[in-house]
ChimeraX commands (.cxc) that place a marker at each C-alpha (Angstrom):
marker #1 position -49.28,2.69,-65.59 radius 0.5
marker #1 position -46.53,0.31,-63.37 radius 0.5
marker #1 position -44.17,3.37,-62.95 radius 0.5
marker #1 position -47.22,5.33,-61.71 radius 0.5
marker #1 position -48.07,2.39,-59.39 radius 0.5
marker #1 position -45.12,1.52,-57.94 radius 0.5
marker #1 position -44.47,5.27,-57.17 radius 0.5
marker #1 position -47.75,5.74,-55.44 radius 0.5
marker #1 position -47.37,3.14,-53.12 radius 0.5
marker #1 position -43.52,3.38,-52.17 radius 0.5
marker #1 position -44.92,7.02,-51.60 radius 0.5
marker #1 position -46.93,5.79,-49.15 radius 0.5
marker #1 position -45.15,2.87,-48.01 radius 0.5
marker #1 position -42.65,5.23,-46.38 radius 0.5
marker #1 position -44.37,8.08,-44.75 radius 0.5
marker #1 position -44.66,7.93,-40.71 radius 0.5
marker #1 position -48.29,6.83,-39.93 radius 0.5
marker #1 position -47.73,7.68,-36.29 radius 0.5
marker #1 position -50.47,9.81,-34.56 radius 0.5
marker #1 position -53.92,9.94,-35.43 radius 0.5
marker #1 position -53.57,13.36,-37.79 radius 0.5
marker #1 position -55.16,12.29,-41.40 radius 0.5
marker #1 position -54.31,15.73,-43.22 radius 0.5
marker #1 position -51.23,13.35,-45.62 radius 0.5
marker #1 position -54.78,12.23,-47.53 radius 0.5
marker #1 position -55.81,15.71,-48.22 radius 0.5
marker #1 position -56.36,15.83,-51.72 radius 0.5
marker #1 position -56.33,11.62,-51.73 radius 0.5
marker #1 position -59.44,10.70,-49.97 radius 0.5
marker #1 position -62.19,12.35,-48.72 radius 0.5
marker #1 position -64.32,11.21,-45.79 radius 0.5
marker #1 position -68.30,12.87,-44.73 radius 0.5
marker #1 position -68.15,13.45,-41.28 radius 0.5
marker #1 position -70.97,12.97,-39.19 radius 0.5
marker #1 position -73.62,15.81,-38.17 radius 0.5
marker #1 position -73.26,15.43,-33.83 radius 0.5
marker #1 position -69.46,17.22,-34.28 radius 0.5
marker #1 position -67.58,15.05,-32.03 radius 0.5
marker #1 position -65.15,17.26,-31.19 radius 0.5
marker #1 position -67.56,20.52,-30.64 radius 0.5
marker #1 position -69.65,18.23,-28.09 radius 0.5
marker #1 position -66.40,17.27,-26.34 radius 0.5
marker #1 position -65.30,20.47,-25.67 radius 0.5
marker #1 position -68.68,21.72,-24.61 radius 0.5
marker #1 position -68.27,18.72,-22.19 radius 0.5
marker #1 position -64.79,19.64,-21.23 radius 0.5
marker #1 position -65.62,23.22,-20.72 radius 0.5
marker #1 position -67.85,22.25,-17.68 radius 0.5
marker #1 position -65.48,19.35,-16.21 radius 0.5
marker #1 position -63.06,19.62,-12.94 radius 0.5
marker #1 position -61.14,16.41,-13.86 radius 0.5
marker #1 position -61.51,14.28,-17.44 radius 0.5
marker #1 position -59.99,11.67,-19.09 radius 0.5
marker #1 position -59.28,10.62,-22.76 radius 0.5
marker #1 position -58.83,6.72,-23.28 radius 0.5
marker #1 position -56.88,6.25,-26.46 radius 0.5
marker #1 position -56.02,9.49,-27.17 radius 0.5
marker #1 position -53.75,8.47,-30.31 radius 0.5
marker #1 position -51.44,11.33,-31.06 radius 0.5
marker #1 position -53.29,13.83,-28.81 radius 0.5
marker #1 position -54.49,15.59,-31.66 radius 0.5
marker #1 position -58.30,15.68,-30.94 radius 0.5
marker #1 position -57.94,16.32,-27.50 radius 0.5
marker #1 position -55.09,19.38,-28.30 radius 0.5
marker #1 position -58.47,20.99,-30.01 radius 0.5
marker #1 position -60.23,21.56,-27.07 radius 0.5
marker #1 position -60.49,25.38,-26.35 radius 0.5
marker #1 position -60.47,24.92,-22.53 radius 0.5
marker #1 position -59.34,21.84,-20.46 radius 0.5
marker #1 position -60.29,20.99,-17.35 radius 0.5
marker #1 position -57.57,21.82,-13.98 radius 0.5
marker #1 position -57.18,17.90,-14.00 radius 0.5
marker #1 position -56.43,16.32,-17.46 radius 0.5
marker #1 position -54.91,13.15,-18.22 radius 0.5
marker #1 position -54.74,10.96,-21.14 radius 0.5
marker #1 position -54.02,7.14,-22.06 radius 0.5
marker #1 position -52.55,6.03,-25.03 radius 0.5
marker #1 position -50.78,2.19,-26.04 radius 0.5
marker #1 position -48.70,2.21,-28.80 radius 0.5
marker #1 position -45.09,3.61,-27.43 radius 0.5
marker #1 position -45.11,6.08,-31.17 radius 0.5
marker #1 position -48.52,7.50,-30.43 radius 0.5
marker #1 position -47.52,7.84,-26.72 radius 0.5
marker #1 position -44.08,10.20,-27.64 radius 0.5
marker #1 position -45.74,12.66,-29.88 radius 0.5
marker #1 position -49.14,12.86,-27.37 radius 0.5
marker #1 position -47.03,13.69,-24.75 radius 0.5
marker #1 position -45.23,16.74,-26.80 radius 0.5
marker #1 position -48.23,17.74,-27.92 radius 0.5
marker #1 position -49.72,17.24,-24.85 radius 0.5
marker #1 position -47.53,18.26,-22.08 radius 0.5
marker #1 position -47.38,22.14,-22.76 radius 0.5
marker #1 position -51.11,22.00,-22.38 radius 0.5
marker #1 position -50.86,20.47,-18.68 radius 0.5
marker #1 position -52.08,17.27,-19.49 radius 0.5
marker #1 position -50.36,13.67,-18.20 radius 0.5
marker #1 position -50.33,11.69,-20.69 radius 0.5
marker #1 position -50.04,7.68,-19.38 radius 0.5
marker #1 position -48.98,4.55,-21.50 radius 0.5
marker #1 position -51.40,2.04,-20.66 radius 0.5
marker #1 position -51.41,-1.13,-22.43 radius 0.5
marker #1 position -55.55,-0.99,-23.23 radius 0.5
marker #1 position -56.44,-3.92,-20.97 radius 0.5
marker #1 position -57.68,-3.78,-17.23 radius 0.5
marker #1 position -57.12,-1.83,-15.32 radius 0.5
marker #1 position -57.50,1.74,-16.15 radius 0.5
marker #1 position -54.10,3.23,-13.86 radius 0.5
marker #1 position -56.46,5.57,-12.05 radius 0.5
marker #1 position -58.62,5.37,-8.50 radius 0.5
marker #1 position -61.85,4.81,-8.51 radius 0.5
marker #1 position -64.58,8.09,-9.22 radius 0.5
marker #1 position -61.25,9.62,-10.23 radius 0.5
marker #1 position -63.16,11.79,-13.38 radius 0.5
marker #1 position -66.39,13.68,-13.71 radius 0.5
marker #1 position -65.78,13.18,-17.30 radius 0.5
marker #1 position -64.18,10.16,-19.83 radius 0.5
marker #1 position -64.09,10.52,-23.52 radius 0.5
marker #1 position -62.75,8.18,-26.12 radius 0.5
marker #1 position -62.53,8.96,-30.21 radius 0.5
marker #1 position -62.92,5.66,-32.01 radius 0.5
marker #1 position -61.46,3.14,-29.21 radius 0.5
marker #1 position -60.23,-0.34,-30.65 radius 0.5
marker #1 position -61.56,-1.45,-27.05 radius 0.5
marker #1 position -64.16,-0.02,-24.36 radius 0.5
marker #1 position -63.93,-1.60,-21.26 radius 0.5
marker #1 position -67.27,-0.65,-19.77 radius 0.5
marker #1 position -66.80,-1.77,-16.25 radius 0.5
marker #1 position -63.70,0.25,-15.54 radius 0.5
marker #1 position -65.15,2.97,-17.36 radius 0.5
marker #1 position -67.87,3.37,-14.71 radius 0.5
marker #1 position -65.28,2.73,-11.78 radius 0.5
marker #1 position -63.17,5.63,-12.59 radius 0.5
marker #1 position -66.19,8.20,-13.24 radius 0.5
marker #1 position -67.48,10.13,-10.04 radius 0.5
marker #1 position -71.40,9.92,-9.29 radius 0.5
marker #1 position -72.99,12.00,-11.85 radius 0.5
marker #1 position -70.14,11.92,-13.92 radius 0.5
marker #1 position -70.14,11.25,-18.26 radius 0.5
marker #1 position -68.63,9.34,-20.70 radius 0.5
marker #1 position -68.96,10.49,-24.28 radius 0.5
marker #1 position -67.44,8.63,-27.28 radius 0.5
marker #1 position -67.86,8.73,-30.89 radius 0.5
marker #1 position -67.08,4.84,-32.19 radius 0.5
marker #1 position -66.74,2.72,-35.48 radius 0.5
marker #1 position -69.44,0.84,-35.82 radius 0.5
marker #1 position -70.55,-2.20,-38.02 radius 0.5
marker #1 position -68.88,-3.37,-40.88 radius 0.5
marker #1 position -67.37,0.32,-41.46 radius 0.5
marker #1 position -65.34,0.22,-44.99 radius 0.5
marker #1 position -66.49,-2.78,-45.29 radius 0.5
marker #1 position -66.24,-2.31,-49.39 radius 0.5
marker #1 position -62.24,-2.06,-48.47 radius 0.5
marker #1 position -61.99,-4.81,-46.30 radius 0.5
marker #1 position -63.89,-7.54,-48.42 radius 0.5
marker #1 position -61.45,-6.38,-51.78 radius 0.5
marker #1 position -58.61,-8.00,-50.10 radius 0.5
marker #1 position -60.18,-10.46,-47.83 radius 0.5
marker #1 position -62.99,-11.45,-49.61 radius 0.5
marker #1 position -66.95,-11.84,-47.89 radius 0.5
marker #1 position -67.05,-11.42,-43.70 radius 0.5
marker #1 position -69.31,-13.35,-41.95 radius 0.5
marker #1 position -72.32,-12.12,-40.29 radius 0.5
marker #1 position -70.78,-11.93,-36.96 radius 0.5
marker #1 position -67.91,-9.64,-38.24 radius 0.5
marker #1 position -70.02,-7.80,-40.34 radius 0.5
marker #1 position -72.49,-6.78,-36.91 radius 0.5
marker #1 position -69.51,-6.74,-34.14 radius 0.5
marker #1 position -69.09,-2.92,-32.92 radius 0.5
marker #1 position -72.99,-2.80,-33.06 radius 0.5
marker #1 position -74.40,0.42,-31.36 radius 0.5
marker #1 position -77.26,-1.78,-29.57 radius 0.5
marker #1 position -74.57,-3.66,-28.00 radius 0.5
marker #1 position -72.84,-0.95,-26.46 radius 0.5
marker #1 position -76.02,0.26,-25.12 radius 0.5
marker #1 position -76.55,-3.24,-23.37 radius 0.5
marker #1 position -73.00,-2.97,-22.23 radius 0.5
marker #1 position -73.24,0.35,-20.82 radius 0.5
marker #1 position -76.10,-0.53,-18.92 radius 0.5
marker #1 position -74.72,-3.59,-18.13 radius 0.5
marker #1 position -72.78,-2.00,-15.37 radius 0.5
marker #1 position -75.24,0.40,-14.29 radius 0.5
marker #1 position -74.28,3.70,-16.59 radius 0.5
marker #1 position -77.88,5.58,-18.27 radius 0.5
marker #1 position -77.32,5.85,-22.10 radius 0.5
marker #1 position -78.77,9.32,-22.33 radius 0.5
marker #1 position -77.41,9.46,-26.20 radius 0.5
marker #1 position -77.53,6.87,-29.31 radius 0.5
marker #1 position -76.98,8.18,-32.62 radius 0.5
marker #1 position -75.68,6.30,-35.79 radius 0.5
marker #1 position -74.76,7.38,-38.99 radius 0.5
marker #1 position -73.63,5.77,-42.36 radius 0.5
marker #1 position -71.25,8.18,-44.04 radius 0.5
marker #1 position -69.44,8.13,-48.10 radius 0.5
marker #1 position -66.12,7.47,-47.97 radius 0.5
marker #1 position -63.80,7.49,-51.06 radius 0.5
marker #1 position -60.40,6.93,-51.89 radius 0.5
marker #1 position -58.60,9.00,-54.86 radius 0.5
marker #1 position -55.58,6.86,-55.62 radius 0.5
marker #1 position -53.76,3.39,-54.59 radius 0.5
marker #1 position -51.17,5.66,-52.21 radius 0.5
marker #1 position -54.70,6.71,-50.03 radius 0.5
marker #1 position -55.63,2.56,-50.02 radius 0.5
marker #1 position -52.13,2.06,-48.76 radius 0.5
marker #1 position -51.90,4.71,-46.01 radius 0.5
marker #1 position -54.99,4.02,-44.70 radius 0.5
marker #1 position -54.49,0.22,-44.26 radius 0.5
marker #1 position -50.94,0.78,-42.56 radius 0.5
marker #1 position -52.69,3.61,-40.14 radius 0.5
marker #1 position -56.07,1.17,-39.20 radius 0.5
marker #1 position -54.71,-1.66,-38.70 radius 0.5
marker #1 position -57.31,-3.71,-37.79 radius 0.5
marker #1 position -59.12,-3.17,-41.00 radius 0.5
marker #1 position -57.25,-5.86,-42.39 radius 0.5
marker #1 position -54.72,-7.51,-39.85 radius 0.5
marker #1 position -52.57,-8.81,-41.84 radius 0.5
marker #1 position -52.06,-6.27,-44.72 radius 0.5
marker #1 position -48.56,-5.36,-46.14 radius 0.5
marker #1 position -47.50,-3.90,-49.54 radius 0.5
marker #1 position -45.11,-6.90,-50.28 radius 0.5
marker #1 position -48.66,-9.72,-48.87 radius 0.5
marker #1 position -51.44,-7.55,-51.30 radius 0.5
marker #1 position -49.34,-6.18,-54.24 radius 0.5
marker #1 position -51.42,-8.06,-56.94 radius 0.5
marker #1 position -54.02,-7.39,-55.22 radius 0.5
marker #1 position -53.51,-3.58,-55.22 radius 0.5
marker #1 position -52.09,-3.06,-58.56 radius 0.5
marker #1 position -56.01,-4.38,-59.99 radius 0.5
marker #1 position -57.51,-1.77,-57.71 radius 0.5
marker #1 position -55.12,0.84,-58.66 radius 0.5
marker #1 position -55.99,-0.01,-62.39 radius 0.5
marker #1 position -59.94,0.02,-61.46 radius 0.5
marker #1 position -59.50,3.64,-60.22 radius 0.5
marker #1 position -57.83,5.02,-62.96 radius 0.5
marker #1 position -60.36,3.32,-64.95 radius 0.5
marker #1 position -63.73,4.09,-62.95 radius 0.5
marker #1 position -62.69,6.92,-60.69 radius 0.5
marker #1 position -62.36,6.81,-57.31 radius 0.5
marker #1 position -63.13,3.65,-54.90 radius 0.5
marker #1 position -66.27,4.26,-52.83 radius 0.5
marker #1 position -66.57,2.60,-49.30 radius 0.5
marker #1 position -69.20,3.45,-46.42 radius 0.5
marker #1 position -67.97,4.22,-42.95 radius 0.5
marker #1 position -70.02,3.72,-40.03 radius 0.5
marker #1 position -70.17,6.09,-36.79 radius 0.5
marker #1 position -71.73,6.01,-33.77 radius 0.5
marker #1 position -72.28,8.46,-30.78 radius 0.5
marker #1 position -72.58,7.08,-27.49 radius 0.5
marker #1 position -73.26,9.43,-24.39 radius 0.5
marker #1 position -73.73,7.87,-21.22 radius 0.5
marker #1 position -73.85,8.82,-17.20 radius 0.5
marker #1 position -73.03,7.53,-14.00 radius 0.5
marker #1 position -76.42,7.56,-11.76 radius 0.5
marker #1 position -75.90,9.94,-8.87 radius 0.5
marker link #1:1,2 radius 0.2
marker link #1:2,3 radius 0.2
marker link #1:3,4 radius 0.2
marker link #1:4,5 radius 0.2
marker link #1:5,6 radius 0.2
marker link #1:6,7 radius 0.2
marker link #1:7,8 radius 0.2
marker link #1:8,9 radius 0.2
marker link #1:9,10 radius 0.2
marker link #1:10,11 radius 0.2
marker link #1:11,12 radius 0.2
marker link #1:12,13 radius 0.2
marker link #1:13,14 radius 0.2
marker link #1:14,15 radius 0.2
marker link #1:15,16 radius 0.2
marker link #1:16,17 radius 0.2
marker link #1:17,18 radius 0.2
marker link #1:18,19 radius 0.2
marker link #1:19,20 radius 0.2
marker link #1:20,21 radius 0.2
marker link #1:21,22 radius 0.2
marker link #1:22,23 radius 0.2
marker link #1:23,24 radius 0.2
marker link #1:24,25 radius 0.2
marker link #1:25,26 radius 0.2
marker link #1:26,27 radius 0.2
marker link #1:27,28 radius 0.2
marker link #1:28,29 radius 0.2
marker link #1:29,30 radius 0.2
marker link #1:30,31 radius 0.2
marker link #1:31,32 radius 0.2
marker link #1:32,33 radius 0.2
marker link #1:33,34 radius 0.2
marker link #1:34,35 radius 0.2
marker link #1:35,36 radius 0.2
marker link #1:36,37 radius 0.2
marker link #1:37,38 radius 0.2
marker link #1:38,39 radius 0.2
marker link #1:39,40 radius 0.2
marker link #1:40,41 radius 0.2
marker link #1:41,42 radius 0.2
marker link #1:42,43 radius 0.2
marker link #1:43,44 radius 0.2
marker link #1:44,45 radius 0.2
marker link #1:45,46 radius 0.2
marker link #1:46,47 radius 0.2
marker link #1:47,48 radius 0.2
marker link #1:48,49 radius 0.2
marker link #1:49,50 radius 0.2
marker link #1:50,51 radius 0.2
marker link #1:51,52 radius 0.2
marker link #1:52,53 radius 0.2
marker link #1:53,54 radius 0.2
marker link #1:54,55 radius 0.2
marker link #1:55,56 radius 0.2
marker link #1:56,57 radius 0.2
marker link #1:57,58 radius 0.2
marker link #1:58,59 radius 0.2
marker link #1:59,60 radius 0.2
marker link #1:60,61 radius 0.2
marker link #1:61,62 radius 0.2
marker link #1:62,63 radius 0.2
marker link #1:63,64 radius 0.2
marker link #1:64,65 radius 0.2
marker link #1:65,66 radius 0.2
marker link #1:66,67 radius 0.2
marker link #1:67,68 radius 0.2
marker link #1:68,69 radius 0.2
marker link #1:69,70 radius 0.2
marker link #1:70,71 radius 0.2
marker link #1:71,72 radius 0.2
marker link #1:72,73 radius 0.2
marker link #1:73,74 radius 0.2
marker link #1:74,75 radius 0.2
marker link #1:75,76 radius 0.2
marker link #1:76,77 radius 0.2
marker link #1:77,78 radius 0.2
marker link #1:78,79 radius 0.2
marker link #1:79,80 radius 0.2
marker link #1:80,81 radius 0.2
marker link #1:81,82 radius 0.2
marker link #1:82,83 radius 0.2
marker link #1:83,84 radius 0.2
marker link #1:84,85 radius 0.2
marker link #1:85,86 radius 0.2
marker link #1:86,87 radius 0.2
marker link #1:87,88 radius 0.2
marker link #1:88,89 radius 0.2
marker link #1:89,90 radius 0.2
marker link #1:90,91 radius 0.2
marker link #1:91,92 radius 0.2
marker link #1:92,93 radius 0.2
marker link #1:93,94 radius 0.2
marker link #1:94,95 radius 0.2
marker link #1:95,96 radius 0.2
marker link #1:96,97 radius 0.2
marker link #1:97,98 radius 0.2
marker link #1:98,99 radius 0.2
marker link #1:99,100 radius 0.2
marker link #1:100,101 radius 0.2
marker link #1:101,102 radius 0.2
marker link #1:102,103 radius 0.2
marker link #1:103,104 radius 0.2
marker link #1:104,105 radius 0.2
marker link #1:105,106 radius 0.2
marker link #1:106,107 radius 0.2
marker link #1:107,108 radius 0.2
marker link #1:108,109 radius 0.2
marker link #1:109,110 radius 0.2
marker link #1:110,111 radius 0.2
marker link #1:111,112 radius 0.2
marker link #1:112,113 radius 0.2
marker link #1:113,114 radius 0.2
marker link #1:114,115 radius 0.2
marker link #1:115,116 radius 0.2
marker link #1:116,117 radius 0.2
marker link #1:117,118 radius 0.2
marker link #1:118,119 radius 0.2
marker link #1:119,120 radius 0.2
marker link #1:120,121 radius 0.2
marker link #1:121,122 radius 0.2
marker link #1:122,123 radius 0.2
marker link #1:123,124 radius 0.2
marker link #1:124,125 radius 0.2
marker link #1:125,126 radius 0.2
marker link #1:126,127 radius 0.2
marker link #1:127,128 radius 0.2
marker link #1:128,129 radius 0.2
marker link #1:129,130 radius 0.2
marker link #1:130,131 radius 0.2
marker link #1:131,132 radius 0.2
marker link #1:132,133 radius 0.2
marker link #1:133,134 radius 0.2
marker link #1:134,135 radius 0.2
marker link #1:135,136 radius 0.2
marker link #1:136,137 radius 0.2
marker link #1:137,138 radius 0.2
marker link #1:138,139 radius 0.2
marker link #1:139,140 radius 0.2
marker link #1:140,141 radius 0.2
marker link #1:141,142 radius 0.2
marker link #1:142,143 radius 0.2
marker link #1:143,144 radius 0.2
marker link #1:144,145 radius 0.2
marker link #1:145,146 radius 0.2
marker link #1:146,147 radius 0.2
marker link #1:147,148 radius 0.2
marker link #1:148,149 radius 0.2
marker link #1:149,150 radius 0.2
marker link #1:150,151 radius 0.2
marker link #1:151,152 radius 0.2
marker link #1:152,153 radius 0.2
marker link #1:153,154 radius 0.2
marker link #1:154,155 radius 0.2
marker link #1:155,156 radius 0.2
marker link #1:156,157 radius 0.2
marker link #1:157,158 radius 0.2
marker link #1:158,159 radius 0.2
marker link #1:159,160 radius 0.2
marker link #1:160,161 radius 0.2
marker link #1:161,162 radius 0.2
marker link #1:162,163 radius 0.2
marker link #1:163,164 radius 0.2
marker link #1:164,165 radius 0.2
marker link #1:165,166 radius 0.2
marker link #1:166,167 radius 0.2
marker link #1:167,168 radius 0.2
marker link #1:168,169 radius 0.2
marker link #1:169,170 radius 0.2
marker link #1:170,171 radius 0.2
marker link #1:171,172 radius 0.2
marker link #1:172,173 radius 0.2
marker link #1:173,174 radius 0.2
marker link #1:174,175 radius 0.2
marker link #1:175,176 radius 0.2
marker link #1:176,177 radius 0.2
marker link #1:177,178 radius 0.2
marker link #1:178,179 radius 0.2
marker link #1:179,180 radius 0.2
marker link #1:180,181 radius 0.2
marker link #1:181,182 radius 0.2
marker link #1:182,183 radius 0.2
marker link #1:183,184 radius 0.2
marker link #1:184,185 radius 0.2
marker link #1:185,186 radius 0.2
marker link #1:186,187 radius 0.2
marker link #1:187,188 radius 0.2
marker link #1:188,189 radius 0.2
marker link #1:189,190 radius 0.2
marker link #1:190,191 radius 0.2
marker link #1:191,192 radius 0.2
marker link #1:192,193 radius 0.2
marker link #1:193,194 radius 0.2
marker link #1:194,195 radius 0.2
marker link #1:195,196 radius 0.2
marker link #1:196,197 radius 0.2
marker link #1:197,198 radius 0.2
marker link #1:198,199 radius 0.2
marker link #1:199,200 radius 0.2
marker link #1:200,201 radius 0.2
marker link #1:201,202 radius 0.2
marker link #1:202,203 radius 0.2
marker link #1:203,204 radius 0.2
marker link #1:204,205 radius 0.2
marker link #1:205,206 radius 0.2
marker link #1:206,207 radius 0.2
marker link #1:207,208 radius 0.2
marker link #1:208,209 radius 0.2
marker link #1:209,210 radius 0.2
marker link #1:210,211 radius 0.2
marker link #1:211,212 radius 0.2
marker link #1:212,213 radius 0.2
marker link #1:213,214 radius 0.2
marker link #1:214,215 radius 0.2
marker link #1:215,216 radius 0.2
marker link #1:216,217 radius 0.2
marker link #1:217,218 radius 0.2
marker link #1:218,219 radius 0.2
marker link #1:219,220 radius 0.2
marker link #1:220,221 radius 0.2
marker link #1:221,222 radius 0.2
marker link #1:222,223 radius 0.2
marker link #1:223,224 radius 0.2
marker link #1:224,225 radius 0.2
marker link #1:225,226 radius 0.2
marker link #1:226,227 radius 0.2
marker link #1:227,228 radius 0.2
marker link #1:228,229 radius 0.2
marker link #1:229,230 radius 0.2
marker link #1:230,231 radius 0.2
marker link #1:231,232 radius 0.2
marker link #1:232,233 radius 0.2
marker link #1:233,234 radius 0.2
marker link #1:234,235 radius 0.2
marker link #1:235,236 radius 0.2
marker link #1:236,237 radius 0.2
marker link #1:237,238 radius 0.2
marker link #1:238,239 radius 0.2
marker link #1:239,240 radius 0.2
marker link #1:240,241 radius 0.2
marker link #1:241,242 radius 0.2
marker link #1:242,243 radius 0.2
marker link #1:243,244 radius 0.2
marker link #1:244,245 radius 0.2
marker link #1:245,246 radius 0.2
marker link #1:246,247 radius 0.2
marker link #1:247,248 radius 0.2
marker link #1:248,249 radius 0.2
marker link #1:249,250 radius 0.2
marker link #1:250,251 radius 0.2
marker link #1:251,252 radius 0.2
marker link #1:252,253 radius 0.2
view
């Protein structure tokens, strides 16, 4: 079983994590998507748009999907390996893509968009938000929400406490929103099956998000992985539940 181990993670130890593209756990890990179709409702809301921006655009792969773009398109995006391959992707598509270091403020004039999306966004800054969206104007987002993969995060760092467990709460971006005078015209949550076929999915996953558990490396959480690669080929795969929210909101005329 070691040799197995040891070449499932070096496997995925080693292979670029860079952009926000999932397809290297085809066949790994499967994940139930939820029923709104993010990416069908952005480009519905694209389609209609003069000028739109996406906030942590990652690689640039969600927003490459979109069948038409507005004339004005530009994108944000932090980490500098992320920001290279959005901007090849992006560029022959006519969109700017800007590094922006995800803290205030958004490099853009105020009621610069009639239109802001975001796909899971580690932060939403909800007052620049509605300074940079034109009267009338939307911003759509689908988000993580509480204690998503929770079943993951717990296996290596043990029970979260209640405030974790609720932080990302879809009530609370409502509040938020509203907070700075946008409408929430749409709230929808989900709780979707997740599951992970083999210790190389576990260790992609955890080098791609981060934040799931901060401090996570191979070398820190080998023990620790070797008993949950041994539980899988025991039990079959390791179920976790993701959480997903959509969050529509306007700018009052």
């Amino acid at each position: 079983m070691s040799p197995d181990f040891d070449r499932l993670v070096a496997e995925a130890e080693n292979v670029s994590v860079a952009g926000w593209d999932f397809s290297w756990l085809d066949g790994r890990a499967t994940e139930q998507r939820p029923s709104w179709g993010y990416q069908r409702l952005m480009g519905e809301r694209m389609a209609g748009a003069s000028a739109a921006l996406d906030i942590q655009t990652g690689g640039g792969e969600v927003l490459a999907g979109v069948p038409k773009l507005p004339p004005l398109t530009a994108a944000t995006e932090a980490w500098p390996p992320n920001i290279a391959r959005a901007t090849r992707l992006l560029h022959p598509l006519g969109v700017a893509v800007v590094a922006d270091d995800d803290r205030p403020p958004l490099p853009f004039g105020d009621e610069a968009f009639d239109l802001v999306v975001s796909r899971h966004p580690v932060t939403v800054w909800w007052q620049e938000i509605a300074r940079v969206l034109r009267p009338g104007g939307t911003y759509l987002s689908q988000q993580v929400g509480p204690a998503s993969v929770f079943e993951l995060v717990e296996y290596f760092l043990g029970p979260q406490p209640e405030e974790v467990r609720r932080a990302r709460h879809p009530d609370d971006a409502r509040q938020e929103a509203e907070a700075v005078g946008l409408e929430v015209v749409d709230l929808r949550f989900e709780t979707l099956r997740t599951e992970f076929d083999d210790i190389g999915a576990v260790v992609y996953f955890l080098r791609k998000v981060v934040w799931m558990v901060p401090d996570f490396t191979v070398a820190r959480y080998r023990d620790r992985l070797r008993d949950l690669h041994e539980l899988i080929e025991a039990e079959g795969p390791f179920v976790a539940h993701t959480t997903r929210f959509l969050i529509e909101a306007r700018k009052p005329a």
